[in-house]
C-alpha distance (Angstrom), angle and dihedral (degrees) to the residues before:
residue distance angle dihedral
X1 . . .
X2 3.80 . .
X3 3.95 126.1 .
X4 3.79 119.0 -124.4
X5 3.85 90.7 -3.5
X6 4.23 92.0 -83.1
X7 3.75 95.5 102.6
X8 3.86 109.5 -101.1
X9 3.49 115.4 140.6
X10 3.53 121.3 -100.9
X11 4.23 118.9 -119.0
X12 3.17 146.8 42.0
X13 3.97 93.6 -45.3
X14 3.47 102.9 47.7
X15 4.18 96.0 87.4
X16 4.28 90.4 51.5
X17 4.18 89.0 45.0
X18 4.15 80.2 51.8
X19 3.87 85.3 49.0
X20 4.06 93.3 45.6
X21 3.68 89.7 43.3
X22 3.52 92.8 51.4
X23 4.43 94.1 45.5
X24 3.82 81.5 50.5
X25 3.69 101.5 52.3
X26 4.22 86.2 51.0
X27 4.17 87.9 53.0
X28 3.80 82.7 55.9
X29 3.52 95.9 47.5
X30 4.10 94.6 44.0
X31 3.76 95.3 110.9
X32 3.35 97.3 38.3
X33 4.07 97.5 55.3
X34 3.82 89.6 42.9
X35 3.79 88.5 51.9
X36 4.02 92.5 54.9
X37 4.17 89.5 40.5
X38 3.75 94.5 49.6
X39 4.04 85.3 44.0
X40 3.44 91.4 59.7
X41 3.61 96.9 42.8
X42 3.83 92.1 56.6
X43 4.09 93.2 49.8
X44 3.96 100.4 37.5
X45 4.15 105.2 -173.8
X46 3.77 120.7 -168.9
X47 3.63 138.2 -120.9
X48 4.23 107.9 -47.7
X49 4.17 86.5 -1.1
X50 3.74 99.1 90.0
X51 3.28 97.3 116.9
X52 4.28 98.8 137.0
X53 3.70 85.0 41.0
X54 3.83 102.5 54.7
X55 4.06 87.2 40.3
X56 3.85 93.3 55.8
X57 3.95 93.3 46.5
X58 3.78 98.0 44.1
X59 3.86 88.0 49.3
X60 3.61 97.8 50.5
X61 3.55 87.0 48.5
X62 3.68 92.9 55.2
X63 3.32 103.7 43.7
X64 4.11 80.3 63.7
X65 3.78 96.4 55.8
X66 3.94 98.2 -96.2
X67 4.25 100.6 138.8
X68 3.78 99.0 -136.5
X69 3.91 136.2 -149.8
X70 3.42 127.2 -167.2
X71 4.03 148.9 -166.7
X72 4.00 70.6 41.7
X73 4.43 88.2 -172.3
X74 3.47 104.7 15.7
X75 3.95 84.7 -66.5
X76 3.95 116.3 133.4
X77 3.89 93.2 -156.7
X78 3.64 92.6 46.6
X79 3.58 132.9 105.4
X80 4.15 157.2 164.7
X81 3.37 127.5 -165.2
X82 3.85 123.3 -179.9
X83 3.37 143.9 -159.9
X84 3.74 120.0 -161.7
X85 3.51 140.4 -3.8
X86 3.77 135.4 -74.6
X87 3.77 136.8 -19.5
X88 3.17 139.9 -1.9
X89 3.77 83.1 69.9
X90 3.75 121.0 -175.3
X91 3.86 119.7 -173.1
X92 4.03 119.9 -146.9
X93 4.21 100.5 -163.0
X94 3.51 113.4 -163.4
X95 3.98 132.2 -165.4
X96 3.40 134.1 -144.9
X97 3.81 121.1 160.3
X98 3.64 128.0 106.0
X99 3.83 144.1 -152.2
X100 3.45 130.9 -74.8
X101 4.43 98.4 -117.6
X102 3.61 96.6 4.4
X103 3.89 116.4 50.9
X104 3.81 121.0 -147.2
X105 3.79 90.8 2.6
X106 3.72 90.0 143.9
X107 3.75 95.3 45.6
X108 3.65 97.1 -113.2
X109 3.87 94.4 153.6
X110 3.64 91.2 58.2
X111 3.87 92.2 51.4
X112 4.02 80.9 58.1
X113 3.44 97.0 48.4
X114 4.07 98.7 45.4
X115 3.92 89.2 47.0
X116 4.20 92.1 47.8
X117 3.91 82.2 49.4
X118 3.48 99.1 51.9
X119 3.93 101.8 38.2
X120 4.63 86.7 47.9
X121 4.04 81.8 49.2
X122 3.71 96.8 38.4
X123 4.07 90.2 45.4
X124 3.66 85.0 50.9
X125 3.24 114.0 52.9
X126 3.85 98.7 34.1
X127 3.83 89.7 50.4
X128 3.97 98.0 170.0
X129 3.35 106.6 5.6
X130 3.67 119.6 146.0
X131 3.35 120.8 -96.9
X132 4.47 119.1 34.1
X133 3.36 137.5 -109.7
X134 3.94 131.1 -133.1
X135 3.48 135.2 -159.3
X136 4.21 104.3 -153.3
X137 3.91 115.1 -158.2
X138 3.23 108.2 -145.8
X139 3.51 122.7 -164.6
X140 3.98 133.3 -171.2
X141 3.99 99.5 25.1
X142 3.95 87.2 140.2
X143 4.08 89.9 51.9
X144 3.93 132.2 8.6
X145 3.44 101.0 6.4
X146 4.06 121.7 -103.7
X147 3.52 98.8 -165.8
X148 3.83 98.0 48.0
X149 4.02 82.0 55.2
X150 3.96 94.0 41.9
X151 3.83 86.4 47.6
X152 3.43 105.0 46.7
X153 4.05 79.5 48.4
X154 3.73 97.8 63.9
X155 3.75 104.3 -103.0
X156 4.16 91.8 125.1
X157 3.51 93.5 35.2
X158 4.25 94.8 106.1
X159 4.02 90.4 25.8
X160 3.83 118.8 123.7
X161 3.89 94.2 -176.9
X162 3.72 138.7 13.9
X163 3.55 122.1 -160.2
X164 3.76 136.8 -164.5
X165 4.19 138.8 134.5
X166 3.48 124.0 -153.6
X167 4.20 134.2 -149.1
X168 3.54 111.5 -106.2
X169 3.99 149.2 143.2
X170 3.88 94.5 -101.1
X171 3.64 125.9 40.8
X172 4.04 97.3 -135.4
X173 3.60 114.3 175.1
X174 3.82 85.3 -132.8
X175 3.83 136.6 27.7
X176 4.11 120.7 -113.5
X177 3.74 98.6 -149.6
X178 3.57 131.5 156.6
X179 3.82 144.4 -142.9
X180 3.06 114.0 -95.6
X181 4.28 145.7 -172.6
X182 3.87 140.2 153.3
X183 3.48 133.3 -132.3
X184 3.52 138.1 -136.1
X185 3.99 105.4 -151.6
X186 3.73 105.6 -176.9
X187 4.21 114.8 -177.1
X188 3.83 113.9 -159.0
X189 4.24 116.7 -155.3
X190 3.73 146.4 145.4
X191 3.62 126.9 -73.9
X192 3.85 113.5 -143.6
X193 4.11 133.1 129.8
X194 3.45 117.1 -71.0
X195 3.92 107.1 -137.6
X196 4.42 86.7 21.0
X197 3.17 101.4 51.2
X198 3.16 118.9 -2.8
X199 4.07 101.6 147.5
X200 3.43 92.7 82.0
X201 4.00 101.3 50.4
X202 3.22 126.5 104.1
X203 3.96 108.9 -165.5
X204 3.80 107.2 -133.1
X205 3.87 85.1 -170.5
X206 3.37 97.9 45.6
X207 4.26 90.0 59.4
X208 4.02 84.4 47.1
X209 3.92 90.2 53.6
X210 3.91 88.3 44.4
X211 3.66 91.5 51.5
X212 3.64 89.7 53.7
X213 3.75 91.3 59.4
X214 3.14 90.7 54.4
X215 3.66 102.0 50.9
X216 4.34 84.8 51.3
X217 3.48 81.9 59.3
X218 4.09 104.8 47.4
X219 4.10 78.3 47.9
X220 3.75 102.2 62.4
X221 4.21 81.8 65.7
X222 4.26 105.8 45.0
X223 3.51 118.0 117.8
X224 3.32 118.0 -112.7
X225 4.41 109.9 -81.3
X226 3.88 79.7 45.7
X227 3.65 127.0 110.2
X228 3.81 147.3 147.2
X229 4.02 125.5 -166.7
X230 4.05 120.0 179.7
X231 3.28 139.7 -160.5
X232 4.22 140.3 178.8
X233 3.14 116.1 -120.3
X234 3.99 100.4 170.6
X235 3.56 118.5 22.8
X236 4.55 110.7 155.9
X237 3.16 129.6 -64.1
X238 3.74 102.7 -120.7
X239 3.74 135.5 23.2
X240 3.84 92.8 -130.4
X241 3.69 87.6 65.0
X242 3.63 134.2 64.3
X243 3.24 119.3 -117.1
X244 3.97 113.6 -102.2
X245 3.50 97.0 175.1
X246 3.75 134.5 24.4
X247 4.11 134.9 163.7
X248 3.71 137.2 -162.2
X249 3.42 135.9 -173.8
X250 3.99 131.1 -144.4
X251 4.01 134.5 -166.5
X252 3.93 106.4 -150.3
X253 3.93 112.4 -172.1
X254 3.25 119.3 -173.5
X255 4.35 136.0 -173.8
X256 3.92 86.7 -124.2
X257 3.55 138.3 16.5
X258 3.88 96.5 -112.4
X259 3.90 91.9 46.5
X260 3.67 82.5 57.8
X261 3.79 99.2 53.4
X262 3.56 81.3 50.0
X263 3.90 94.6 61.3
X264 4.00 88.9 39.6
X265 3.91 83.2 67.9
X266 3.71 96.1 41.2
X267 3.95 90.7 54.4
X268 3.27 93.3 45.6
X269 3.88 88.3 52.3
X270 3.76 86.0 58.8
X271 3.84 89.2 52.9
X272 3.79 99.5 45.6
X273 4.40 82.8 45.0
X274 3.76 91.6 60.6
X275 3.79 98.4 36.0
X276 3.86 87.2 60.7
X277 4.00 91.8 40.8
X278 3.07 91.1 61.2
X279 3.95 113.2 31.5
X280 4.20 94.6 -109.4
X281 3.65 130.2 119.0
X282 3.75 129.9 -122.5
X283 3.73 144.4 -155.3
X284 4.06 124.5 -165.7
X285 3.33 124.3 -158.9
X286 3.55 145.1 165.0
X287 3.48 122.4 -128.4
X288 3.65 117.6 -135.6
X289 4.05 126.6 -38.1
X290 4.18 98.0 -50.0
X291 3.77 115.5 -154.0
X292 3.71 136.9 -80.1
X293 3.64 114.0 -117.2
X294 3.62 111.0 -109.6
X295 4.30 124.5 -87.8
X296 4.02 109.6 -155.1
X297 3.66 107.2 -154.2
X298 3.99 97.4 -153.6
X299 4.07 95.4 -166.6
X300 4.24 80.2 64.3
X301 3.63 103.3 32.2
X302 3.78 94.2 50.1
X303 3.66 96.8 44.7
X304 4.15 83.3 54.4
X305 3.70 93.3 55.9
X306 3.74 84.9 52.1
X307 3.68 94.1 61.6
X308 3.66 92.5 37.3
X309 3.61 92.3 55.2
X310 3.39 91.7 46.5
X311 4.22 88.2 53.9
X312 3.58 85.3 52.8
X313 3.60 119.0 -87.5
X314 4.09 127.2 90.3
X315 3.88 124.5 -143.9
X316 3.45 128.8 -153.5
X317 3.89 123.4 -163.7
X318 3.73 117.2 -95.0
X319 3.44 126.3 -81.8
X320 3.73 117.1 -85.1
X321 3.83 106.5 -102.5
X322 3.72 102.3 9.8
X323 3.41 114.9 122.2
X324 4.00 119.0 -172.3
X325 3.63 103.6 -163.5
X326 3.66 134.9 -103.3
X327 3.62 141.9 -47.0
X328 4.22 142.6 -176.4
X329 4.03 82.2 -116.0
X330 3.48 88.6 83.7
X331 3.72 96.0 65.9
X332 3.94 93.8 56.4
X333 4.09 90.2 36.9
X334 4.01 85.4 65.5
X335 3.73 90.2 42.6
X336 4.22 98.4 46.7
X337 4.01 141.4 -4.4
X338 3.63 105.3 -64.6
X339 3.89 142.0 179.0
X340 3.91 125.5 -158.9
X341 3.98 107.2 -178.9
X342 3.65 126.4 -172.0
X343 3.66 117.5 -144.9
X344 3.55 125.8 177.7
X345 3.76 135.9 -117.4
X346 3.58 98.3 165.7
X347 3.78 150.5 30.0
X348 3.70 113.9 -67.5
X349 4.10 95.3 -122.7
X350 4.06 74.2 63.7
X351 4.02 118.0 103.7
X352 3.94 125.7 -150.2
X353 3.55 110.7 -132.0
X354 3.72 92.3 51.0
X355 4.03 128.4 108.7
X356 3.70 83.5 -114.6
X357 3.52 90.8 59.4
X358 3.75 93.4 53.1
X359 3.61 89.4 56.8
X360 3.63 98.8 51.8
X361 3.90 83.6 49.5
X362 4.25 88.4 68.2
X363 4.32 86.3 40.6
X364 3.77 143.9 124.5
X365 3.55 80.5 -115.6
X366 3.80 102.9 45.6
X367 4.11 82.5 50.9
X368 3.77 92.1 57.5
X369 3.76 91.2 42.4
X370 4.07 90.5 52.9
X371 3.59 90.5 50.7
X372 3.88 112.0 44.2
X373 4.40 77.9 41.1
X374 3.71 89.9 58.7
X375 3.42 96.8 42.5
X376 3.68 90.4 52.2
X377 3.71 89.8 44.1
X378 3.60 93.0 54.9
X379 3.83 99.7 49.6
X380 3.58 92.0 46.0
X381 4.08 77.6 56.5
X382 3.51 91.4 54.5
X383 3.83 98.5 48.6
X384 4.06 97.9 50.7
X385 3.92 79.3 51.3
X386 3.21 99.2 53.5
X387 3.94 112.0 26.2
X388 3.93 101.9 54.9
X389 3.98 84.8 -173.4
X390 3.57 88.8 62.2
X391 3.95 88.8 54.6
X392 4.01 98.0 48.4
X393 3.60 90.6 51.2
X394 3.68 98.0 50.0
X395 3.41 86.6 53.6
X396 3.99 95.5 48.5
X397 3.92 81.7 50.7
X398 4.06 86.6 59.0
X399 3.60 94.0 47.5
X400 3.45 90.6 50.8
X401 3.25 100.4 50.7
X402 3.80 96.1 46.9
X403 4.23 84.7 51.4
X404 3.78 81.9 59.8
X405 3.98 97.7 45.4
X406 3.80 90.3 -117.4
């Protein structure tokens, strides 16, 4: 006897023989994933420049059946490929960029390599399921933002899950990241000489510097999730002139992305403050899209840490407080069900971002990470296909959560 026609096995054990299918297919494909992670690793491309990357994903995908699309939102390095036909719909999304200086120091090539793994084992054992399966490149997660563009495109619009772990120091069954934005803060003065006439200056610098104190200030009172850090980017050119123009630049985070339009305004308070303190002129402005803060979808995340704990490693919810930074995820968790896993590949005194980092990212311990997370992947994959229940209350989750302002 067969369920639904597509030859699972009907009873109690045909959902674990899925699962053991599924762990067995990533075994087979061990080299092969380690191959495309370590190729990535030696040939790090930046943000929108991932040209070797996206061509050595999308191939391996095709030569397994997957029909593939690409410059998916008028983005080169971008990509679906999909497998199937109609909904349920889960989304794999896979990264690939590096670091300017220190390569795959955020493990993006073993992102790519756990989601290939899961969506060749998912494709494989689920055969002709209903419902499809993609595997979304997505470039520029380290700078500009590929999702938010890929989202605001379409590509999520008929997804019921979307699916993805990420390297870290902690395994966390779920991912603690904020939204986030930068600002331009541009002050607008007077040059003139500062001991011959300095009456008719107006110290473009000075305004910046003001602004700064002001923005110390508005931080001794965020809530915890919140936080600003400045910089100057333009400040004169000589100190026997003042200033006429100078610029700073500010990272806001926030714990959701209404909080954070809410700190956009209060910065830019601070800004407009000094400007008229001091007699200058100011312009605001946001720099690119920023990020969504992230949604957790527990129904998805929790089954994951299942799976992963059955492929060998256990994770435990974040730490309270911690807050690891900010990510495009966010912008298709608010849109969709979506996961963002940590698991880790080195000791938690470790940092990401690091040259150590990048090493554990080609590791012993980076390869056993990839594999038990694409195995996980994949038979989280597998159950959204085949347990529609599972997929309408993941979704009431989401809408829940979004009633809340989670």
């Amino acid at each position: 006897m067969t369920v639904r026609g597509w030859g699972i096995p009907e009873g109690m054990e045909w959902h674990e023989e899925l699962h053991e299918r599924a762990d067995e297919r990533i075994e087979h494909l061990d080299e092969r994933l380690w191959a495309v992670a370590t190729a990535l690793h030696e040939r790090p491309e930046l943000s929108y420049e991932e040209y070797a990357a996206a061509e050595r994903l999308t191939a391996e995908l095709a030569a397994d059946g997957f029909e593939v699309e690409t410059g998916i939102a008028g983005l080169p390095t971008a990509f679906v490929a999909r497998a199937g036909e109609g909904r349920p719909c889960v989304a794999l999304l896979l990264e690939y960029d590096a670091l300017p200086g220190l390569g795959h120091a955020c493990g993006h090539n073993l992102i790519a390599a756990t989601g290939l793994g899961a969506a060749l084992a998912a494709k494989d054992v689920l055969g002709d399921a209903p419902g499809s399966l993609l595997a979304v490149g997505t470039p520029a997660e380290e700078r500009g933002g590929g999702k938010v563009a890929l989202a605001e495109a379409g590509v999520f619009d008929d997804v019921d899950a979307a699916l993805m772990v990420h390297p870290g120091v902690h395994s966390w069954s779920w991912a603690p990241l904020t939204a986030q934005v930068e600002l331009k803060v541009t002050f607008h003065g007077r040059a003139a000489h500062p001991t011959g006439d300095p009456e008719h200056g107006i110290d473009a610098l000075a305004a910046l510097i003001q602004a700064f104190g002001a923005v110390s200030a508005l931080r001794q009172r965020l809530p915890a999730g919140s936080h600003v850090q400045g910089i100057i980017t333009e400040g004169g050119e000589a100190t026997n002139i003042v200033p006429d123009r100078a610029e700073g630049r500010f990272g806001l985070r926030a714990l959701t992305t209404d909080a954070l339009d809410r700190l956009v305004e209060d910065v830019t308070t601070c800004a407009e403050g000094a400007a008229l303190a001091t007699g200058a002129k100011v312009d605001v402005e946001r720099l690119g899209r920023g990020y969504a803060h992230f949604r957790d979808n527990p129904v998805l995340s929790e089954r994951f840490t299942e799976h992963l704990a059955a492929c060998g490693i256990h994770a435990t919810p974040p730490a309270p407080g911690v807050f690891l930074g900010s990510s495009d995820i966010g912008d298709v968790s608010v849109r969709v069900p979506a996961i963002h896993p940590f698991v880790a590949i080195t000791a938690e005194e470790m940092s990401d971002h690091t040259p150590e980092f990048a090493q554990a990212a080609a590791s012993p311990r980076g390869r056993v990470a990839m594999l038990a997370s694409a195995a996980a992947l994949a038979r989280t994959v597998i159950d959204l296909r085949t347990h529609p229940a599972l997929v309408s209350r993941a979704w009431d989750c989401f809408r829940d959560s979004a009633r809340n302002g989670r």
